[in-house]
N, CA, C and O atoms as CSV, one atom per row, in Angstrom:
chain,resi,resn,atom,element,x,y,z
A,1,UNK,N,N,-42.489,-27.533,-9.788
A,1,UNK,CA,C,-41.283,-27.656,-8.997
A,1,UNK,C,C,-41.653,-28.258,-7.646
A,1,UNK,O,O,-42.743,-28.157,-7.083
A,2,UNK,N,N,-40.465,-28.960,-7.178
A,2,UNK,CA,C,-40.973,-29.747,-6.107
A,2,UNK,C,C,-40.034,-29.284,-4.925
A,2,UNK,O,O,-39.044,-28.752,-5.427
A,3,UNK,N,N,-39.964,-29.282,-3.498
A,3,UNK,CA,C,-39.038,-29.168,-2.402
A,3,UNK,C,C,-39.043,-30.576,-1.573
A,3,UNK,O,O,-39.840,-31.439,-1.207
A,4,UNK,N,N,-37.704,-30.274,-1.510
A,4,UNK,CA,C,-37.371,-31.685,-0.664
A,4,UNK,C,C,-36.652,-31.094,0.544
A,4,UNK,O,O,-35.764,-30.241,0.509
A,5,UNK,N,N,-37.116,-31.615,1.493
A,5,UNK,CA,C,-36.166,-31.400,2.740
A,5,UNK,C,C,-35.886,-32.499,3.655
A,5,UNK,O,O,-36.523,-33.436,3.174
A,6,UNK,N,N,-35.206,-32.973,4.857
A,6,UNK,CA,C,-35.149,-33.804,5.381
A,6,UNK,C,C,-34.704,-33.413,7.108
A,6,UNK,O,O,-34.531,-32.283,7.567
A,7,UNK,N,N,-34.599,-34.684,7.813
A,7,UNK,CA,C,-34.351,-34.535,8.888
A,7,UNK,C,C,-33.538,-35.875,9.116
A,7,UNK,O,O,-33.956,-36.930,8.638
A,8,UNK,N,N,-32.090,-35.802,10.032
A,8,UNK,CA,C,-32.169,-37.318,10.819
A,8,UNK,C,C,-31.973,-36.904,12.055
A,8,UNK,O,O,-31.739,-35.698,12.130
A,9,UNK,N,N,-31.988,-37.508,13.092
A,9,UNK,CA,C,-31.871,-37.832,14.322
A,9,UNK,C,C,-32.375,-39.229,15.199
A,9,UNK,O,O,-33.030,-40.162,14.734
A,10,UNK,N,N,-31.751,-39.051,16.936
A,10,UNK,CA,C,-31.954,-40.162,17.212
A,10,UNK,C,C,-33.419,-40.809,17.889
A,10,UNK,O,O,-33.612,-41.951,18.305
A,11,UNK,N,N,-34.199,-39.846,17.845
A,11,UNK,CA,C,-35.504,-39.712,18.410
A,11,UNK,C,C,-35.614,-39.257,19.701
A,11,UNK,O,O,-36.528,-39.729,20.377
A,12,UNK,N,N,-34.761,-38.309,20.269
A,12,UNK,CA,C,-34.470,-38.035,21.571
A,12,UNK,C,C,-35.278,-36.646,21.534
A,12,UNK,O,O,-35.147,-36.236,20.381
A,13,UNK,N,N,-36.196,-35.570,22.404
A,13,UNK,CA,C,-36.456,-34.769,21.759
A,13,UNK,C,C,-37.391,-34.973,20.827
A,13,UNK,O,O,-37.278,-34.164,19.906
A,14,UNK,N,N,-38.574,-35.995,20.652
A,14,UNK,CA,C,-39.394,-36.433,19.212
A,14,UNK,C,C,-40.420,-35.072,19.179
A,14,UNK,O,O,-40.766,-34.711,18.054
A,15,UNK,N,N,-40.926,-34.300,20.340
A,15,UNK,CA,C,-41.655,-33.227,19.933
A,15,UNK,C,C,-41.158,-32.495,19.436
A,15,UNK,O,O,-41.767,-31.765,18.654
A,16,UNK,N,N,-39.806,-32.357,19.670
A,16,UNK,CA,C,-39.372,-30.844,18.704
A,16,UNK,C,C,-38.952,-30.973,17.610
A,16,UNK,O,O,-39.042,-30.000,16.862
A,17,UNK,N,N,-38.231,-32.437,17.026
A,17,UNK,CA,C,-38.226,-32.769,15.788
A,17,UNK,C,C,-39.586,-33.016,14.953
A,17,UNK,O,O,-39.449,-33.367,13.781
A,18,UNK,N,N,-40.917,-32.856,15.482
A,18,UNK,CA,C,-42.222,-33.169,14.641
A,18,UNK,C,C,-42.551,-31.593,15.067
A,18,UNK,O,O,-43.545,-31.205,14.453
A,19,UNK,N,N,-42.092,-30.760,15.790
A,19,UNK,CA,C,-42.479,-29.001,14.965
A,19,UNK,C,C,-41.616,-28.732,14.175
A,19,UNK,O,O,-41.852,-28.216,13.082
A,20,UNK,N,N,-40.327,-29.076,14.648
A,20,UNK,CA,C,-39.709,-28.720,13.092
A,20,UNK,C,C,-39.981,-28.829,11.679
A,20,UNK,O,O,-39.807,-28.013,10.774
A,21,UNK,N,N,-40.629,-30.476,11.670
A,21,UNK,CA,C,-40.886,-30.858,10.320
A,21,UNK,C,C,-42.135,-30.014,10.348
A,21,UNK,O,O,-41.880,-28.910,9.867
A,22,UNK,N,N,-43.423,-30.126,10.743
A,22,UNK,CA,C,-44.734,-28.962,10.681
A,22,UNK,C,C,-43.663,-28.039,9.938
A,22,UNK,O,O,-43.332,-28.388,8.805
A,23,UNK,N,N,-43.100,-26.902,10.480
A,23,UNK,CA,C,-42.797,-26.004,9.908
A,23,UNK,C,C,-41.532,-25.916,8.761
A,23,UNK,O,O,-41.172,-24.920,8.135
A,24,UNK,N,N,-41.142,-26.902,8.720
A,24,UNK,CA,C,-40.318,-27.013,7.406
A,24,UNK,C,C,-41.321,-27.281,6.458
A,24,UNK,O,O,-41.058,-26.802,5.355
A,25,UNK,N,N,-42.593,-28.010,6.544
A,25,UNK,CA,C,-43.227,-28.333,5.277
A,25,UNK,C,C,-44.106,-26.977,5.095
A,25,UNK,O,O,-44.595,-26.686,4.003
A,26,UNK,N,N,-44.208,-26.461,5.841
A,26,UNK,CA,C,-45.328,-24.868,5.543
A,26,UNK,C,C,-44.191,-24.294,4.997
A,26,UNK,O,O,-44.532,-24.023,3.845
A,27,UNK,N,N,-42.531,-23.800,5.215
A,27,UNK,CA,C,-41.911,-23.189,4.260
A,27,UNK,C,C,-41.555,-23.443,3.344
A,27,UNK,O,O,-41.331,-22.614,2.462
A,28,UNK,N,N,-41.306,-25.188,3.180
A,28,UNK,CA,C,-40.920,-25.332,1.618
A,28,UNK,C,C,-42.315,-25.411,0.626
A,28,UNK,O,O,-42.416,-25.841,-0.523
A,29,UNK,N,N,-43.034,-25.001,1.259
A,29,UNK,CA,C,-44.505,-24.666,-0.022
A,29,UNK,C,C,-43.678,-23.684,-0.870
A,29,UNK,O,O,-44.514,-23.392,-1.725
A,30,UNK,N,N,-42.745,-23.100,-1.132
A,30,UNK,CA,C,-42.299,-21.798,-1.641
A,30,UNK,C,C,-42.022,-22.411,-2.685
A,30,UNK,O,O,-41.710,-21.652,-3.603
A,31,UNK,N,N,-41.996,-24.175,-3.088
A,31,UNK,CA,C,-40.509,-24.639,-3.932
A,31,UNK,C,C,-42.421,-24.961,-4.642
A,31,UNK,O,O,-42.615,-24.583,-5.797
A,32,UNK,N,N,-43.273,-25.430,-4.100
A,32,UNK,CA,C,-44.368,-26.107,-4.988
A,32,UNK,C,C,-45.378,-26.431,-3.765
A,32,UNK,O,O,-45.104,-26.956,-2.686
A,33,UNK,N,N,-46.950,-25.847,-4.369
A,33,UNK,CA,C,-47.678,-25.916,-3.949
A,33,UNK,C,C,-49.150,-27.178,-4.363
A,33,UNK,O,O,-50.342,-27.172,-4.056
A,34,UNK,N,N,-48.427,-27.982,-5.051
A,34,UNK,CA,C,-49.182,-29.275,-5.357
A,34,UNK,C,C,-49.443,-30.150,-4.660
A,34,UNK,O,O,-50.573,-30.636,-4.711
A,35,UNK,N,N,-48.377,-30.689,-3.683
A,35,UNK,CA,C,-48.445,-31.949,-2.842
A,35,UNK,C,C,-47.441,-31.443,-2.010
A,35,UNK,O,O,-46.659,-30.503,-2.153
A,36,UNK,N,N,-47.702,-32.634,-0.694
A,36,UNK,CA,C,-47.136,-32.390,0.653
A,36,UNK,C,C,-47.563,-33.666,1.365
A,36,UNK,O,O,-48.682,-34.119,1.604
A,37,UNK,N,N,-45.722,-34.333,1.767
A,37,UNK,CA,C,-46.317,-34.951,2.508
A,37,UNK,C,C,-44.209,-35.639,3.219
A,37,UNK,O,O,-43.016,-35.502,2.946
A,38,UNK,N,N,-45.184,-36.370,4.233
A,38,UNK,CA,C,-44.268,-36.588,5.026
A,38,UNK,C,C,-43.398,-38.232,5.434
A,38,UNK,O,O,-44.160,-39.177,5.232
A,39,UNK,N,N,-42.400,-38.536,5.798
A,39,UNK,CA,C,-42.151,-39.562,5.741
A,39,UNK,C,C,-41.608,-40.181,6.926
A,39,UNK,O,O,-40.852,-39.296,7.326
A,40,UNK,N,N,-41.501,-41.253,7.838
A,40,UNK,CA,C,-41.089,-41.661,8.987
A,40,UNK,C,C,-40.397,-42.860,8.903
A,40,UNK,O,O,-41.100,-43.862,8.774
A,41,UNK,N,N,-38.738,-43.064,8.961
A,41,UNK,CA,C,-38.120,-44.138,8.750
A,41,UNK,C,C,-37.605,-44.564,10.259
A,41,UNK,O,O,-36.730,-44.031,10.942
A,42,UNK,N,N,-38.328,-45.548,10.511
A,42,UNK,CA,C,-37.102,-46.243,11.820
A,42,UNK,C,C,-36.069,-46.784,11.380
A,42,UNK,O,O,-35.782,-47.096,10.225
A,43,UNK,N,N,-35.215,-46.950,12.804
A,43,UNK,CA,C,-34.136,-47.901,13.240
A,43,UNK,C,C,-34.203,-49.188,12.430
A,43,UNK,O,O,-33.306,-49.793,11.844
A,44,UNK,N,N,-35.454,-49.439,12.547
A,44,UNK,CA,C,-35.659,-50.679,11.972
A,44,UNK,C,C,-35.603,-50.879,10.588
A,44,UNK,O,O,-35.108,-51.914,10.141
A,45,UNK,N,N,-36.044,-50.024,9.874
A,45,UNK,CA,C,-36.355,-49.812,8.155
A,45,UNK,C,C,-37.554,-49.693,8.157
A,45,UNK,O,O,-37.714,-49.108,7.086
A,46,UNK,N,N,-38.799,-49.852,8.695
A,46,UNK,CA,C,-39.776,-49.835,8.390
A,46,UNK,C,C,-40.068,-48.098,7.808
A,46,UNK,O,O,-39.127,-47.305,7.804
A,47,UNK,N,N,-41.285,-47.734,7.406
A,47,UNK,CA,C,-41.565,-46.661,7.175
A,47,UNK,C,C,-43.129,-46.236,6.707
A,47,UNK,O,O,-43.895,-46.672,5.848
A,48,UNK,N,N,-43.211,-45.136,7.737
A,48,UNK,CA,C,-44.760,-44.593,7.837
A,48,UNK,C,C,-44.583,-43.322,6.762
A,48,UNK,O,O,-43.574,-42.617,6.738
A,49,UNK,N,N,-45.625,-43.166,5.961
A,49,UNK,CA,C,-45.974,-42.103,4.777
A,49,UNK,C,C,-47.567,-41.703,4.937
A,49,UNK,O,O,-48.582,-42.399,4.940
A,50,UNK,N,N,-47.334,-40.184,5.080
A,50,UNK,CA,C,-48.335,-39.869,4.630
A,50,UNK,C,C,-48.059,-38.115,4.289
A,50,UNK,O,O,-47.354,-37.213,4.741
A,51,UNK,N,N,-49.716,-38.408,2.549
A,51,UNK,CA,C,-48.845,-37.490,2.177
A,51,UNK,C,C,-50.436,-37.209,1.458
A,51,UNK,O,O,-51.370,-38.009,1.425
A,52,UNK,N,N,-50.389,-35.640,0.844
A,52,UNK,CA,C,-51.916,-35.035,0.460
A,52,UNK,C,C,-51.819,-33.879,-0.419
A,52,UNK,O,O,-50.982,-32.977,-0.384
A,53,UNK,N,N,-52.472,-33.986,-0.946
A,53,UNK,CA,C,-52.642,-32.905,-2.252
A,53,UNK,C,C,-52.697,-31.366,-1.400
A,53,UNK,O,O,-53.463,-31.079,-0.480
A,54,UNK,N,N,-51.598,-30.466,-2.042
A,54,UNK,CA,C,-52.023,-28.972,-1.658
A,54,UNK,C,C,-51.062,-28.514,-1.221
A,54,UNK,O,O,-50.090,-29.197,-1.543
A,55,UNK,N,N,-50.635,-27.090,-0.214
A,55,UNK,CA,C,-49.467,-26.580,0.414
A,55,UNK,C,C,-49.202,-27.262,1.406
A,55,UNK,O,O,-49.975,-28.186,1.660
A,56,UNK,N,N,-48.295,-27.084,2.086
A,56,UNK,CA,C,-47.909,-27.163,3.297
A,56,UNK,C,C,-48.992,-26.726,4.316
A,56,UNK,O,O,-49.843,-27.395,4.902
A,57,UNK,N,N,-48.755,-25.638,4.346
A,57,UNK,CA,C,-50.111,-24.745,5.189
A,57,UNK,C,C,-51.392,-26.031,5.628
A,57,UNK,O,O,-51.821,-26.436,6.709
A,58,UNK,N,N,-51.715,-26.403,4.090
A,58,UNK,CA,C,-53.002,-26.999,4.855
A,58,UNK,C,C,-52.625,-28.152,4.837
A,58,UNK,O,O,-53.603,-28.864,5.068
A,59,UNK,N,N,-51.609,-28.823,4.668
A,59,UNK,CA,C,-51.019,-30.103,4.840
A,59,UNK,C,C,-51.479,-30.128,6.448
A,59,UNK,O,O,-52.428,-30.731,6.950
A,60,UNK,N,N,-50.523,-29.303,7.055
A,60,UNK,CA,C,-49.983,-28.897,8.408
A,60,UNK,C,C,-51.738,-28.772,9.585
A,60,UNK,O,O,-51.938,-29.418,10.613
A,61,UNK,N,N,-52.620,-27.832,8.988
A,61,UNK,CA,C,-53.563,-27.741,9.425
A,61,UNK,C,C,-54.453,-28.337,9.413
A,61,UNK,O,O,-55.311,-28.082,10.259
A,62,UNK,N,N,-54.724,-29.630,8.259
A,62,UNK,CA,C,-55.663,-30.459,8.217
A,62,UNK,C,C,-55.274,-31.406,9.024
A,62,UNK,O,O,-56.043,-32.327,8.750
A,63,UNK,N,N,-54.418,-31.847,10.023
A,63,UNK,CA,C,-53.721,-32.744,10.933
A,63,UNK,C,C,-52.895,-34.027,10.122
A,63,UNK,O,O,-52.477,-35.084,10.597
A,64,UNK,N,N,-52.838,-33.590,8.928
A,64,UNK,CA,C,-52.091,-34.724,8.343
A,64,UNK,C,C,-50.687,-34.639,8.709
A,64,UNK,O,O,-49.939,-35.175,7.893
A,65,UNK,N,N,-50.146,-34.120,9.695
A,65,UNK,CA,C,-48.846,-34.475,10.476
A,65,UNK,C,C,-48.984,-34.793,11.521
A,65,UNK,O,O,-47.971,-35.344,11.952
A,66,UNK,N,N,-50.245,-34.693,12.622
A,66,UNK,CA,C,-50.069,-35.676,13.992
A,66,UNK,C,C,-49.343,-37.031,13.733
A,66,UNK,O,O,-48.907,-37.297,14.853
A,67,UNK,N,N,-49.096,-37.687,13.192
A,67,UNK,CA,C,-48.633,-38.655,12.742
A,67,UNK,C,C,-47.774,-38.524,13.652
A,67,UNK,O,O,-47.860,-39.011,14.780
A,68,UNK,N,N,-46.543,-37.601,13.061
A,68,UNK,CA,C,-45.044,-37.108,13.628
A,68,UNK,C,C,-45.230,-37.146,15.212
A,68,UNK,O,O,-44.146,-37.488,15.685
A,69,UNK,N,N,-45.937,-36.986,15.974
A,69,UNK,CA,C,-46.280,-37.038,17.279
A,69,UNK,C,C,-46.814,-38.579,18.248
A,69,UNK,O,O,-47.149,-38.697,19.426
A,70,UNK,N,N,-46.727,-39.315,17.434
A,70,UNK,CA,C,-47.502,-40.797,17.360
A,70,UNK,C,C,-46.232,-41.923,17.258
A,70,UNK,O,O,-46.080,-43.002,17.831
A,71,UNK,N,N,-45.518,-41.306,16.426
A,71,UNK,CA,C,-44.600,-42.434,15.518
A,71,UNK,C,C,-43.182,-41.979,16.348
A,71,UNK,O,O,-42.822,-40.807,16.459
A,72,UNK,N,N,-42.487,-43.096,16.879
A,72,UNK,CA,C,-40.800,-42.314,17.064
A,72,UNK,C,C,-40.097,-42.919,16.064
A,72,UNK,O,O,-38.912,-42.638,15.884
């Protein structure tokens, strides 16, 4: 089983929308603990992915979400 969750906004606020996502992906480990990963769509269309085998938890802790902090 897999969890999907999402976010939109206007990038105003980008730190607190990249803890949110951190901690939305450590709770939806509940739906499946196989893969985890995250996605970043601009204004523009472009789009940053990154994404890694395992829970959330260590998604979150191996820094494979600084990303979210990098990217608006």
């Amino acid at each position: 089983m897999c969890g999907i969750f999402g976010f939109a906004g206007s990038g105003s606020e980008d730190w607190r929308a990249a803890l949110l996502l951190q901690e939305l992906a450590k709770k939806d480990e509940v739906r499946g603990r196989h893969s985890t990963g995250l996605v970043i769509q601009s204004a523009k269309g472009s789009c940053y992915v990154k994404k890694d085998v395992g829970d959330g938890a260590s998604y979150v802790a191996g820094g494979n979400s600084t990303f979210l902090f990098k990217h608006k």
